[in-house]
N, C-alpha and C positions, 0 to 999 in steps of 0.2 A: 556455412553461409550466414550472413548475418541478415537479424531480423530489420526489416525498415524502419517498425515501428518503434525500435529500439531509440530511446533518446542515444544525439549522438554524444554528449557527455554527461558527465556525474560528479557530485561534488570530489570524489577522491581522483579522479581520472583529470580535472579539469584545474588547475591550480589556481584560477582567479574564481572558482566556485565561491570562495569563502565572502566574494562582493554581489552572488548573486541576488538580487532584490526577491519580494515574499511572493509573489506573482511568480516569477521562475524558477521557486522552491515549489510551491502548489502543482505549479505543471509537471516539473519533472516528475517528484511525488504520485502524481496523476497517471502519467505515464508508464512509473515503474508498477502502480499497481492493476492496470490493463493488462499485464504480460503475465500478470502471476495465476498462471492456467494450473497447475501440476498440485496446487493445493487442494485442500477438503473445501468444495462448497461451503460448511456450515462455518470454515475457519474466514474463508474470502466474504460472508455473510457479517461475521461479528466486527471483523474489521473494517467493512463497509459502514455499518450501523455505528459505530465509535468515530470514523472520521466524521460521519454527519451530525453527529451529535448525538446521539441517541443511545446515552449511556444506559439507560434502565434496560433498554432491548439487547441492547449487546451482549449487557451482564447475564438478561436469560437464553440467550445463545450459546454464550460461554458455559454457562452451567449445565449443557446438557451434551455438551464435548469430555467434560470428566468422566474420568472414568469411575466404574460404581461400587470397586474394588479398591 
C-alpha cells in the first residue's frame, strides 16, 4: 500500500526533475526526511541539526554515535 505522504515523485523517478526550481528541491527533501522513521533517533537528530545549520551540534551528535572500539 502506498504511503500518502509519500511525494509523488523524485528526481530519478521523474525525468524533468533535473528543471525542478530550489523551493521543490527543499520540499521534496523535506518530505523524504519525514518518512525516515526506521532510523537511530540520535542519527535523525544530527541530520536535523546539520540541515539547520548547526554544525558544531551535530559534530557533537556525531561523536557520540562512534563507536569506542
Amino acid at each position: 500500500m502506498a504511503n500518502p505522504d509519500c511525494p509523488r515523485s523524485s528526481p530519478s523517478s521523474d525525468p524533468g526533475s533535473w528543471a525542478w526550481t530550489v523551493e521543490q528541491q527543499r520540499r521534496h527533501l523535506g518530505a523524504c526526511w519525514e518518512l525516515e522513521c526506521d532510523i537511530d533517533p540520535m542519527i535523525l537528530r544530527a541530520r536535523q541539526l546539520r540541515h539547520l545549520g548547526a554544525l558544531p551540534q551535530a559534530s557533537c551528535v556525531e561523536q557520540e554515535l562512534l563507536p569506542l572500539f
